[in-house]
PQR file with spaces between the fields and no chain letter, atoms N, CA, C, O and H, PARSE charges and radii, in Angstrom:
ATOM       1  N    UNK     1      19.221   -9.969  -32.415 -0.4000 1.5000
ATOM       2  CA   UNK     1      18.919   -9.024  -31.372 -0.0000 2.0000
ATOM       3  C    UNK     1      17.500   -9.228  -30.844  0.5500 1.7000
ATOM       4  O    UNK     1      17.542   -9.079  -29.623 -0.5500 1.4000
ATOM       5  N    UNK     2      16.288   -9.500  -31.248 -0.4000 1.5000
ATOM       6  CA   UNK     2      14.878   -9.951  -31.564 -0.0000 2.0000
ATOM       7  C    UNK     2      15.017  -10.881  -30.610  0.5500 1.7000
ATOM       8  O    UNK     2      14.244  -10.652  -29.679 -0.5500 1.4000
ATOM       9  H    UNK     2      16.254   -9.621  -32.240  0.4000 1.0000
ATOM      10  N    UNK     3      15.781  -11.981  -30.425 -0.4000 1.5000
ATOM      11  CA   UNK     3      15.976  -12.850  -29.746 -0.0000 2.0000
ATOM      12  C    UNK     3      15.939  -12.898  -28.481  0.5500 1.7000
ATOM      13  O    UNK     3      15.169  -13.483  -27.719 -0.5500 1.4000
ATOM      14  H    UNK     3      16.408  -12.167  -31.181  0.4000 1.0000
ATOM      15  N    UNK     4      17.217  -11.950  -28.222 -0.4000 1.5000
ATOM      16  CA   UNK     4      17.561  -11.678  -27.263 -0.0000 2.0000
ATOM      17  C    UNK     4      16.974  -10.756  -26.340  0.5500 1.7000
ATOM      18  O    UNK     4      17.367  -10.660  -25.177 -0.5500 1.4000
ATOM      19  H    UNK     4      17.842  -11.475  -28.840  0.4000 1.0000
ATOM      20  N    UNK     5      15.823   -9.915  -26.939 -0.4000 1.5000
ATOM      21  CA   UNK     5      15.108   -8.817  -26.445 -0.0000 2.0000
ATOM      22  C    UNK     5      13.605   -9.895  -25.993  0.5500 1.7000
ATOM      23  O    UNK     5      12.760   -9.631  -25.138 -0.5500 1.4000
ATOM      24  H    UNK     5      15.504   -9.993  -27.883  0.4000 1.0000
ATOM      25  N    UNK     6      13.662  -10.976  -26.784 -0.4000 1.5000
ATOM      26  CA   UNK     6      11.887  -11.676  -26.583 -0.0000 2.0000
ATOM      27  C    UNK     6      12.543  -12.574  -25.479  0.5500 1.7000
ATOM      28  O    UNK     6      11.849  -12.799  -24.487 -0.5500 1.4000
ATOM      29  H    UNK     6      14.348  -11.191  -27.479  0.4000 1.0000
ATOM      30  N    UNK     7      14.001  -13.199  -25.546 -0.4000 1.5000
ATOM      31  CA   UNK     7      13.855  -14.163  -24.295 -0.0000 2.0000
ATOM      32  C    UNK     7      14.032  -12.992  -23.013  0.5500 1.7000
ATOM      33  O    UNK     7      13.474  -13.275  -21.953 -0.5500 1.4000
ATOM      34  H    UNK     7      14.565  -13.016  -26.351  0.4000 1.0000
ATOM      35  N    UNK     8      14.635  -11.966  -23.081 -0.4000 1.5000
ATOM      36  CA   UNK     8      14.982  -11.212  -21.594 -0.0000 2.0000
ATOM      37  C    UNK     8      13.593  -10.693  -20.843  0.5500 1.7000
ATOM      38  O    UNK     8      13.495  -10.536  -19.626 -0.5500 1.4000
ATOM      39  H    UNK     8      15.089  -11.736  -23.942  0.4000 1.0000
ATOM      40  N    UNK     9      12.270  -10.398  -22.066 -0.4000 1.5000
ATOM      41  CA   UNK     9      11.018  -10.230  -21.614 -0.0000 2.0000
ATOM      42  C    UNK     9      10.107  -11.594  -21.608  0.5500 1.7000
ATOM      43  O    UNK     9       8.896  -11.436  -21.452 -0.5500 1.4000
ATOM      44  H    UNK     9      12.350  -10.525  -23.055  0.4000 1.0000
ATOM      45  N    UNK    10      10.548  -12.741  -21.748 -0.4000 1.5000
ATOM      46  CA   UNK    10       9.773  -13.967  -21.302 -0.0000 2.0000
ATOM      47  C    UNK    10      10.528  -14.364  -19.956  0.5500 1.7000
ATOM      48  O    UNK    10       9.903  -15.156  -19.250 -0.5500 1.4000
ATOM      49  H    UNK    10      11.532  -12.869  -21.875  0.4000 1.0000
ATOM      50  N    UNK    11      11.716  -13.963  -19.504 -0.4000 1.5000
ATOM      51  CA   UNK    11      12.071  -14.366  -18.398 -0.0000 2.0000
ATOM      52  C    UNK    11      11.748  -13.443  -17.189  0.5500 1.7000
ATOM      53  O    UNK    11      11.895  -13.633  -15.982 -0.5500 1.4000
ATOM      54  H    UNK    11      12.224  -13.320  -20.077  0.4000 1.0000
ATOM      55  N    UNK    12      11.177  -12.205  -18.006 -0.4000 1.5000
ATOM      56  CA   UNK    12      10.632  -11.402  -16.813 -0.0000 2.0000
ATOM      57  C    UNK    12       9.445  -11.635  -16.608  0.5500 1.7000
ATOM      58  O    UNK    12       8.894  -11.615  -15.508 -0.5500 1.4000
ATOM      59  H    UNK    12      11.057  -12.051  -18.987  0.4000 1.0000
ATOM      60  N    UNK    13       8.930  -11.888  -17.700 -0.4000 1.5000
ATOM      61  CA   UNK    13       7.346  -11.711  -17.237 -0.0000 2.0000
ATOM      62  C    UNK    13       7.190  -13.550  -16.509  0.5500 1.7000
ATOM      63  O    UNK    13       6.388  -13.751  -15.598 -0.5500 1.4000
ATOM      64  H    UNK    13       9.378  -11.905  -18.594  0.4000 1.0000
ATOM      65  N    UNK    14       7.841  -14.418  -16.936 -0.4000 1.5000
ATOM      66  CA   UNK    14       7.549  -15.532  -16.163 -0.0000 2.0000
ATOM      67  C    UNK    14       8.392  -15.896  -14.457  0.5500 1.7000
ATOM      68  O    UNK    14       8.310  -16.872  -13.711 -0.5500 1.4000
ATOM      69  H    UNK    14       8.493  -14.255  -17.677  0.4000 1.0000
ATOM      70  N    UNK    15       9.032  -14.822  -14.377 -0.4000 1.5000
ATOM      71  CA   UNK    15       9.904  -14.391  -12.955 -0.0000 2.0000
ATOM      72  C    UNK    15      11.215  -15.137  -12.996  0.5500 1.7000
ATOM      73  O    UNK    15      12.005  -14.928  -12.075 -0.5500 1.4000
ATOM      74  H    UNK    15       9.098  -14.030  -14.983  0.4000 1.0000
ATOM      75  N    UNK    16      11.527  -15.947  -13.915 -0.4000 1.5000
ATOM      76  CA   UNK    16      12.851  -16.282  -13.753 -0.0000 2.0000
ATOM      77  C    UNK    16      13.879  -14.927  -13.954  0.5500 1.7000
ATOM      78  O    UNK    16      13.679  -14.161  -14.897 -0.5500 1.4000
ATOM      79  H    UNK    16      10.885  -16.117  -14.663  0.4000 1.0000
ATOM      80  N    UNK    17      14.851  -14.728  -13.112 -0.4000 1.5000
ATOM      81  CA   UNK    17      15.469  -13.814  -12.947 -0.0000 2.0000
ATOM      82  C    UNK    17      15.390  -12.606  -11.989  0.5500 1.7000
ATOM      83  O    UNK    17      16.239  -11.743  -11.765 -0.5500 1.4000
ATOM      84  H    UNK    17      15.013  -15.350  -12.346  0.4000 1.0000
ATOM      85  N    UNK    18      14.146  -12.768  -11.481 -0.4000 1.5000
ATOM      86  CA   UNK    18      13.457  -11.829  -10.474 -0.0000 2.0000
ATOM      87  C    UNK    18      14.483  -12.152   -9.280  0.5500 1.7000
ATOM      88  O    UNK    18      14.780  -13.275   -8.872 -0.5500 1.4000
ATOM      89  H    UNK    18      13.457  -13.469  -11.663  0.4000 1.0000
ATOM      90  N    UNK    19      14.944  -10.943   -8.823 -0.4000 1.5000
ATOM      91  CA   UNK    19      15.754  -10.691   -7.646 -0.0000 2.0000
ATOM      92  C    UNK    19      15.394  -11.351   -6.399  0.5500 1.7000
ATOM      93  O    UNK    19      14.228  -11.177   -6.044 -0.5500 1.4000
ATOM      94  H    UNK    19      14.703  -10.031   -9.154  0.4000 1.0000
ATOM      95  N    UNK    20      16.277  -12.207   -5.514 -0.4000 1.5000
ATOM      96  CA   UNK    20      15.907  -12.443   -4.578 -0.0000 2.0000
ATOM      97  C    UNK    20      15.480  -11.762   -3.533  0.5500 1.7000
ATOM      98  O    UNK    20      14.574  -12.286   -2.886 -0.5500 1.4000
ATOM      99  H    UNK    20      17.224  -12.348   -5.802  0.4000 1.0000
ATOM     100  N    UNK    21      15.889  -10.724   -3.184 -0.4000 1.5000
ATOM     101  CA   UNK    21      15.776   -9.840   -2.258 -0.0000 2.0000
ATOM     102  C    UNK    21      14.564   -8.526   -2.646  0.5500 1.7000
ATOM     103  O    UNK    21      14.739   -7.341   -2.361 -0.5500 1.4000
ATOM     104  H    UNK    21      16.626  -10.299   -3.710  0.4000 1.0000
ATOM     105  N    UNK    22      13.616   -8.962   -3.193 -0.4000 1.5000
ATOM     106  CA   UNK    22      12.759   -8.158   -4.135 -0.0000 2.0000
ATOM     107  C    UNK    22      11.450   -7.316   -2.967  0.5500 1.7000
ATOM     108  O    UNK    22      10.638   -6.462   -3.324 -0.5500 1.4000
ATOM     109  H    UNK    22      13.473   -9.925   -3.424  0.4000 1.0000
ATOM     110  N    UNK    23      11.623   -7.935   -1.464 -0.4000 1.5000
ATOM     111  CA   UNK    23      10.696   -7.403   -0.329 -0.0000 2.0000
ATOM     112  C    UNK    23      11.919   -6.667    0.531  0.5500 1.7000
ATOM     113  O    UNK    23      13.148   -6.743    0.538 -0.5500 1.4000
ATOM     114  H    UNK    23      12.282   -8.629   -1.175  0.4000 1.0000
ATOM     115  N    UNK    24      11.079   -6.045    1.127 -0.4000 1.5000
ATOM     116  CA   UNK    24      11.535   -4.425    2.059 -0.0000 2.0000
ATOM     117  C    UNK    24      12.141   -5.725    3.151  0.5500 1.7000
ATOM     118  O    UNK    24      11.627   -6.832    3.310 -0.5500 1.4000
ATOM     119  H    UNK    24      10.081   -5.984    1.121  0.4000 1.0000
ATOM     120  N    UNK    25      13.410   -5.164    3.824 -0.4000 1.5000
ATOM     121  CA   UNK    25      14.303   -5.065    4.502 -0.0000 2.0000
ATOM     122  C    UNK    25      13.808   -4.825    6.045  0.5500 1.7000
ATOM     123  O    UNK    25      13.544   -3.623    6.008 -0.5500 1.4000
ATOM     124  H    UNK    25      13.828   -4.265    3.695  0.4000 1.0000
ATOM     125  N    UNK    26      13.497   -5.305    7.518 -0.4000 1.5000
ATOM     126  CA   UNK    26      13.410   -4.664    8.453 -0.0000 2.0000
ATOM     127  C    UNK    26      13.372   -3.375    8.719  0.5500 1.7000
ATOM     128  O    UNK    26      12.366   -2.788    9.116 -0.5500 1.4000
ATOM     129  H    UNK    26      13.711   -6.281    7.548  0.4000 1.0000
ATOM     130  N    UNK    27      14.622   -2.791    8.485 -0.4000 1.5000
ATOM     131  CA   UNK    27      14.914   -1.341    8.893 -0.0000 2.0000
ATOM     132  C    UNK    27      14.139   -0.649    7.658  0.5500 1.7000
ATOM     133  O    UNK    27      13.642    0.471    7.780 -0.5500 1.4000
ATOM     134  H    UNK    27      15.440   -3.268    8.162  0.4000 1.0000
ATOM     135  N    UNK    28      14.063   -1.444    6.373 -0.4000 1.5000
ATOM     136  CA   UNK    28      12.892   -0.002    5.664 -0.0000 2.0000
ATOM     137  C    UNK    28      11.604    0.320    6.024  0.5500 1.7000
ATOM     138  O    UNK    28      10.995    1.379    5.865 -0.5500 1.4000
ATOM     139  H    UNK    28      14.466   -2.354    6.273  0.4000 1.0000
ATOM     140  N    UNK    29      11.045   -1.370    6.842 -0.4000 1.5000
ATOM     141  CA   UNK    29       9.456   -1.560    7.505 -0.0000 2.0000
ATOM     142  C    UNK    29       9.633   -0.236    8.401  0.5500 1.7000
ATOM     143  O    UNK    29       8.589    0.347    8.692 -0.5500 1.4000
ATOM     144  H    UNK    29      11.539   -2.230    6.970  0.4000 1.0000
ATOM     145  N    UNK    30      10.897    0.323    8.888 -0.4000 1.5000
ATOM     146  CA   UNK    30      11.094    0.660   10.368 -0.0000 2.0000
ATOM     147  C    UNK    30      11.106    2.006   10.123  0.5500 1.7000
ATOM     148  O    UNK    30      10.454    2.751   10.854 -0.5500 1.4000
ATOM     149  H    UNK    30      11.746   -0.151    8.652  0.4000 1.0000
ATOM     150  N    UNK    31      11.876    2.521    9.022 -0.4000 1.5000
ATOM     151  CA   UNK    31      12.188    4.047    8.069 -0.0000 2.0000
ATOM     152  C    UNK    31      10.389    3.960    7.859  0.5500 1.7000
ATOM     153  O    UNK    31       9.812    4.645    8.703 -0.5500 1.4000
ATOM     154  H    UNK    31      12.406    1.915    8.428  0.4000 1.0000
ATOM     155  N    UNK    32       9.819    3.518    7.263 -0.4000 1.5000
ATOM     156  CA   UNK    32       8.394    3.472    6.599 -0.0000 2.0000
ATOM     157  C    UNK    32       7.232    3.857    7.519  0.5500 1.7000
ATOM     158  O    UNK    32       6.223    4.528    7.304 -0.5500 1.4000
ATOM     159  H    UNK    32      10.288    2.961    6.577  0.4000 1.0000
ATOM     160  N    UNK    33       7.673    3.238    8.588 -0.4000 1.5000
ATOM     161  CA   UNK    33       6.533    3.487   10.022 -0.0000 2.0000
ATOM     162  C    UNK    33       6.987    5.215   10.580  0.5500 1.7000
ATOM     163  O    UNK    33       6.070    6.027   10.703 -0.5500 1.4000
ATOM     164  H    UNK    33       8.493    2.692    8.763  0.4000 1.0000
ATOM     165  N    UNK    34       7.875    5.477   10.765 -0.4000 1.5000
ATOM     166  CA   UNK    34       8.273    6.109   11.373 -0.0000 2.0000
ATOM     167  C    UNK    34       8.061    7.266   10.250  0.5500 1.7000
ATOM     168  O    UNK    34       8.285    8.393   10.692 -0.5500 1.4000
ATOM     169  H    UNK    34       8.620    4.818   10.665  0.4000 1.0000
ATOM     170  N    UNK    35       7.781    7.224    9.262 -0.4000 1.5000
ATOM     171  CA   UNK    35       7.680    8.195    8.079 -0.0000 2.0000
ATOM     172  C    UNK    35       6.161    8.413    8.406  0.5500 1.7000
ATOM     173  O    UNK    35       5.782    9.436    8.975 -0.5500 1.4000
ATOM     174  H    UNK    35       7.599    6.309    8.903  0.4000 1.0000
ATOM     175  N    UNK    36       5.576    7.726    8.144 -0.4000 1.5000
ATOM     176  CA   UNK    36       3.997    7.415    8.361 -0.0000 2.0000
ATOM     177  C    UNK    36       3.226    7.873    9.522  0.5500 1.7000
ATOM     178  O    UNK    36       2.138    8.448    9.508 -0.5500 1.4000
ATOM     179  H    UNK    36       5.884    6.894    7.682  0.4000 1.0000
ATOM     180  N    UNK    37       4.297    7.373   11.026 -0.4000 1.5000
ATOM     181  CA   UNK    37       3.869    8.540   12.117 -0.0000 2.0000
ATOM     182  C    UNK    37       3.637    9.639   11.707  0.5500 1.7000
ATOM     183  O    UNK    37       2.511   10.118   11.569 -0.5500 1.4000
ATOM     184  H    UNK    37       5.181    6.906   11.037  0.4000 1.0000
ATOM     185  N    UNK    38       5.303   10.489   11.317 -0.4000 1.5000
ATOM     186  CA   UNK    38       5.405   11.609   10.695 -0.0000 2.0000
ATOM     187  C    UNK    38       4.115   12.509   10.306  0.5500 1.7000
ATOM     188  O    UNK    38       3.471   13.490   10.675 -0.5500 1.4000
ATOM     189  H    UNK    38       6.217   10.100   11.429  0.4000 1.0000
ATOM     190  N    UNK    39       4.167   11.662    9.464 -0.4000 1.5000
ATOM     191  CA   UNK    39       2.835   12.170    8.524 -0.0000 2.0000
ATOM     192  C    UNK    39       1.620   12.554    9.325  0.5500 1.7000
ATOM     193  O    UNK    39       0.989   13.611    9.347 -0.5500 1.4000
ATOM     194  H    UNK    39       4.691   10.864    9.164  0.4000 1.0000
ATOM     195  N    UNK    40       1.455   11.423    9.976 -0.4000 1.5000
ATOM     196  CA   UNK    40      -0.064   11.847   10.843 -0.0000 2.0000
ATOM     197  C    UNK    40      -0.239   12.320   11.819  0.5500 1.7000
ATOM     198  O    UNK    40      -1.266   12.583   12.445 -0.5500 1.4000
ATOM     199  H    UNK    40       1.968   10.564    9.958  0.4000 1.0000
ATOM     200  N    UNK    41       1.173   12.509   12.072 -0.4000 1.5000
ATOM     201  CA   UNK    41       0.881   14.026   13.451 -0.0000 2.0000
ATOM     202  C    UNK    41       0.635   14.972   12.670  0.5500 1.7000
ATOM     203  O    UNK    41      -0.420   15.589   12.822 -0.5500 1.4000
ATOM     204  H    UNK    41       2.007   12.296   11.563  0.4000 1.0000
ATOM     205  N    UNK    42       1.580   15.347   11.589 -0.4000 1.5000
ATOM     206  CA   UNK    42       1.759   16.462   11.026 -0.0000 2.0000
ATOM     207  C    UNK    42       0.118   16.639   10.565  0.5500 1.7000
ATOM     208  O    UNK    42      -0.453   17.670   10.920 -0.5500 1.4000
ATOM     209  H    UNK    42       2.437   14.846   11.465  0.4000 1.0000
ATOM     210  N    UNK    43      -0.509   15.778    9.896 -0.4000 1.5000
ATOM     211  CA   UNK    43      -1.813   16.169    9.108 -0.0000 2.0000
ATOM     212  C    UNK    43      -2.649   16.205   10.454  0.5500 1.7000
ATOM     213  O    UNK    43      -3.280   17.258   10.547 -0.5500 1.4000
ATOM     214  H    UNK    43      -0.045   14.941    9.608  0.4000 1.0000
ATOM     215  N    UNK    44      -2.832   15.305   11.562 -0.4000 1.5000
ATOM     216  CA   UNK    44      -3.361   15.695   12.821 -0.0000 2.0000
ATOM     217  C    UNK    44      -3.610   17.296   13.278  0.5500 1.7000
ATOM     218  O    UNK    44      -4.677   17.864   13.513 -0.5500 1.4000
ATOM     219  H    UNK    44      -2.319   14.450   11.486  0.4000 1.0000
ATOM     220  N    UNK    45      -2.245   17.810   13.317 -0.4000 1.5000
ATOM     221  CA   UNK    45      -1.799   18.940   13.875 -0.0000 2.0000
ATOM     222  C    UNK    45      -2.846   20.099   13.447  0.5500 1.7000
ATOM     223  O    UNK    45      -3.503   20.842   14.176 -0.5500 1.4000
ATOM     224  H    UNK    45      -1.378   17.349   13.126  0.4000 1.0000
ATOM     225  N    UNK    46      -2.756   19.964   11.046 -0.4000 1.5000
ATOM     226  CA   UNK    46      -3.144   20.641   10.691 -0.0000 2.0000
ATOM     227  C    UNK    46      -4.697   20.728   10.698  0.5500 1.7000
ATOM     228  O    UNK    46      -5.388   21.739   10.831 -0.5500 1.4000
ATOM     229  H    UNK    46      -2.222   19.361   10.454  0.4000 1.0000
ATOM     230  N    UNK    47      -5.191   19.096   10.478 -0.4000 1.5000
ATOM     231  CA   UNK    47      -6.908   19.583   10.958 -0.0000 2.0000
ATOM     232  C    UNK    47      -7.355   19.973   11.931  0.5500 1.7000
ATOM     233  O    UNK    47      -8.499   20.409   12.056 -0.5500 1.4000
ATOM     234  H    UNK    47      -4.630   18.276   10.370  0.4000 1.0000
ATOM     235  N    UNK    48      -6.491   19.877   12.820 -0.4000 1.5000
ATOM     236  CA   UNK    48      -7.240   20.596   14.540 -0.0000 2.0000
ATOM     237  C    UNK    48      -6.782   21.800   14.676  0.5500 1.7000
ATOM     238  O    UNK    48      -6.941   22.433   15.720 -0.5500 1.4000
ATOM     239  H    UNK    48      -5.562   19.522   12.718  0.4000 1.0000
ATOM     240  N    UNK    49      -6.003   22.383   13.386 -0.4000 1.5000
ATOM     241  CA   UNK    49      -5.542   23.345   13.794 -0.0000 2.0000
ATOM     242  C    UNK    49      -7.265   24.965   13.890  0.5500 1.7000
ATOM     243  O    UNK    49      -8.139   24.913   13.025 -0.5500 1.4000
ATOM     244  H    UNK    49      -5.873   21.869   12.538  0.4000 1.0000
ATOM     245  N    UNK    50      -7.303   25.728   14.652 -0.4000 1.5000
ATOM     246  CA   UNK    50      -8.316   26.317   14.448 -0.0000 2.0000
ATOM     247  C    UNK    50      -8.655   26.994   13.103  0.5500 1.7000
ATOM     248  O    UNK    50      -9.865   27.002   12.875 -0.5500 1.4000
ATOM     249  H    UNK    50      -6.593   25.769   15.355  0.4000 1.0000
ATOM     250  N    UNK    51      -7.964   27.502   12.260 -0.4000 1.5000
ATOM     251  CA   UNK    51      -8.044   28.326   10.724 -0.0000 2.0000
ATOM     252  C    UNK    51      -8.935   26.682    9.958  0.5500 1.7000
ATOM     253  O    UNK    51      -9.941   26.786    9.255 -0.5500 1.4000
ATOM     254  H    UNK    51      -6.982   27.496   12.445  0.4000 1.0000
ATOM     255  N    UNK    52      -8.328   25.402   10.282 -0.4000 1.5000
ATOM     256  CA   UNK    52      -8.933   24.460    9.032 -0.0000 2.0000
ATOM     257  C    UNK    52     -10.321   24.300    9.838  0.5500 1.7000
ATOM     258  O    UNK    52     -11.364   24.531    9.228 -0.5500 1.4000
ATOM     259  H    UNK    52      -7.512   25.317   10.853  0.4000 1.0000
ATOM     260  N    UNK    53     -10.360   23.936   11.106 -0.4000 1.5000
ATOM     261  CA   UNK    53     -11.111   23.698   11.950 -0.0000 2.0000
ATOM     262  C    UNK    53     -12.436   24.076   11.468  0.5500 1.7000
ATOM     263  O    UNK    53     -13.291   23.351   10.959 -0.5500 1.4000
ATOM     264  H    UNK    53      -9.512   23.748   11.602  0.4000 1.0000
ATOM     265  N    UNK    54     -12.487   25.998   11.841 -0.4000 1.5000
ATOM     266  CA   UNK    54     -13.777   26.381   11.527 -0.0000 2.0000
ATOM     267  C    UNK    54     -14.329   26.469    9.858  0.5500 1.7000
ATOM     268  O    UNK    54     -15.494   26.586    9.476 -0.5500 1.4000
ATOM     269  H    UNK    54     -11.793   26.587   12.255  0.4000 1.0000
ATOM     270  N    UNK    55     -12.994   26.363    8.973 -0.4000 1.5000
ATOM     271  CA   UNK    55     -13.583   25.939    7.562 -0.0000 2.0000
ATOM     272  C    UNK    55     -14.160   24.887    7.138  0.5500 1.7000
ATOM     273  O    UNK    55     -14.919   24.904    6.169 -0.5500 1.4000
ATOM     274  H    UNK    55     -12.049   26.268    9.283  0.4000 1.0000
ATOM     275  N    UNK    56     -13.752   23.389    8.097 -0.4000 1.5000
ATOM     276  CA   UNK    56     -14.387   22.340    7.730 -0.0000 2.0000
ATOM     277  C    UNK    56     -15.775   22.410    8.035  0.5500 1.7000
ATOM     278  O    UNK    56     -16.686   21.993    7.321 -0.5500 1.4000
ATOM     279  H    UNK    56     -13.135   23.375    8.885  0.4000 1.0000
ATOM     280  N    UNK    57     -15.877   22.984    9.179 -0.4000 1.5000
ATOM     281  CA   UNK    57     -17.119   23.219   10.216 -0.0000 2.0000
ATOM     282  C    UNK    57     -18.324   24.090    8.819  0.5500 1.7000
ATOM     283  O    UNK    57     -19.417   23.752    8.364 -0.5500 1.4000
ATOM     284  H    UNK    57     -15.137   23.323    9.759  0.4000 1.0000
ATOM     285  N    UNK    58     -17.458   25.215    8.563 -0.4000 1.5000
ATOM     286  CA   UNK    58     -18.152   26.202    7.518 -0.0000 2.0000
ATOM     287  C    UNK    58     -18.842   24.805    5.983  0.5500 1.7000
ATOM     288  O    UNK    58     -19.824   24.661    5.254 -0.5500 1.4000
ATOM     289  H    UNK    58     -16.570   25.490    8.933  0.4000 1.0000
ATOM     290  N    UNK    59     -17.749   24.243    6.223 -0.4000 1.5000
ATOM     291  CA   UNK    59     -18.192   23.349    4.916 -0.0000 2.0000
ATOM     292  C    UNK    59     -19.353   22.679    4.973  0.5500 1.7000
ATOM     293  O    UNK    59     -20.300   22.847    4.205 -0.5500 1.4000
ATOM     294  H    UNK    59     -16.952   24.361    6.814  0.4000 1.0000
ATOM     295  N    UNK    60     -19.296   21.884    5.915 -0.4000 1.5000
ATOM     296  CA   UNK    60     -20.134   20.906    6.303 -0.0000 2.0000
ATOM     297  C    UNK    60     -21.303   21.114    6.859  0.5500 1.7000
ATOM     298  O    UNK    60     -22.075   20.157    6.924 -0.5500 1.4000
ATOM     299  H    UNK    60     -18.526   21.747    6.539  0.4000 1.0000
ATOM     300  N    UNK    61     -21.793   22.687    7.502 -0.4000 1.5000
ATOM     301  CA   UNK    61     -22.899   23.469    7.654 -0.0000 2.0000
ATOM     302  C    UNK    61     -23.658   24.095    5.903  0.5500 1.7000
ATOM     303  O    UNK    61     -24.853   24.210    5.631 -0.5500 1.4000
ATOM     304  H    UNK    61     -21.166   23.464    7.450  0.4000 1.0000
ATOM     305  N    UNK    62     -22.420   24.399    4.981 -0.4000 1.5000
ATOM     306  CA   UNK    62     -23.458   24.628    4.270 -0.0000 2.0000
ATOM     307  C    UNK    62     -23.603   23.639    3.260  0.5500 1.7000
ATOM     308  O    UNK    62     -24.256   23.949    2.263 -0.5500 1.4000
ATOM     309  H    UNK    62     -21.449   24.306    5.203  0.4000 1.0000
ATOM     310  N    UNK    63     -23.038   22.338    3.354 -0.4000 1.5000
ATOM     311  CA   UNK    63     -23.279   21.217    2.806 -0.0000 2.0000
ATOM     312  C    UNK    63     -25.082   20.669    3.265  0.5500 1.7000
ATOM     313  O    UNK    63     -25.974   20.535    2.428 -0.5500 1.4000
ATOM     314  H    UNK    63     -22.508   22.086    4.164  0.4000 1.0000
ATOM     315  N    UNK    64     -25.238   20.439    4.721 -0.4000 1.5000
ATOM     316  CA   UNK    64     -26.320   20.023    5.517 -0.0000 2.0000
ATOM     317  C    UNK    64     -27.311   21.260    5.327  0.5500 1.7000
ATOM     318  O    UNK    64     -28.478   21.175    5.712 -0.5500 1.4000
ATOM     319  H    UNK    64     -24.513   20.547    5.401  0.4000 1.0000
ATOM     320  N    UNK    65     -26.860   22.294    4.783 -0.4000 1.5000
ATOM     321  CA   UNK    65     -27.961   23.276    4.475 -0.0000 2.0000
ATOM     322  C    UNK    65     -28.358   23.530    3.499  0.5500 1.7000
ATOM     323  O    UNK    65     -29.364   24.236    3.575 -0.5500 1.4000
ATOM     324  H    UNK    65     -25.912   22.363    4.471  0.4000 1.0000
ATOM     325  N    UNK    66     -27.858   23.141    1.931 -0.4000 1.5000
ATOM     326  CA   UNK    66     -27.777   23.321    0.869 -0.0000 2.0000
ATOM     327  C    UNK    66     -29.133   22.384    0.258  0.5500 1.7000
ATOM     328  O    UNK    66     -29.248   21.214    0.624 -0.5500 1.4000
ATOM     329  H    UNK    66     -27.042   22.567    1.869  0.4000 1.0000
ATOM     330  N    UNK    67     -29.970   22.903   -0.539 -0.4000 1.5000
ATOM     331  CA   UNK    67     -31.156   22.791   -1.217 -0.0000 2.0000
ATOM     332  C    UNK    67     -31.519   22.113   -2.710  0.5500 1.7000
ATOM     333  O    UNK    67     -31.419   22.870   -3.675 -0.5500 1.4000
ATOM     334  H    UNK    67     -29.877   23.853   -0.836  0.4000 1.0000
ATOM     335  N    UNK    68     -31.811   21.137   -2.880 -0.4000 1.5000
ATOM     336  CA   UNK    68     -31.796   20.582   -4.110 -0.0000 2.0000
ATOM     337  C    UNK    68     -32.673   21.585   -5.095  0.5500 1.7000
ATOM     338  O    UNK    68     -32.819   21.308   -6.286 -0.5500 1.4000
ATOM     339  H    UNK    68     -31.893   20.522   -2.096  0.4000 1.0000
């Protein structure tokens, strides 16, 4: 069994057996982008939104004001 467990992890770790098809597909590049838009409108949306807006603003005033 020893055997059979040390050759199935020497053939992985040296890539024999590694799947041909082991990179993303067109249409997942395409699912992936389009996920990723997604995303950055959505997080867009929320930093401009006015509530984060004037907190970042709040942050970063008493960051530039803050006293060693």
């Amino acid at each position: 069994m020893w055997k059979l467990v040390r050759a199935r992890l020497w053939a992985l770790v040296c890539g024999r057996g590694a799947r041909r098809d082991s990179g993303m597909a067109t249409s997942e590049y395409a699912v992936g982008l389009v996920a990723a838009a997604a995303f950055a409108v959505v997080l867009y949306k929320v930093v401009t939104s006015p509530e984060v807006s004037a907190e970042l603003h709040s942050m970063v005033k008493r960051a530039l004001d803050a006293r060693m």
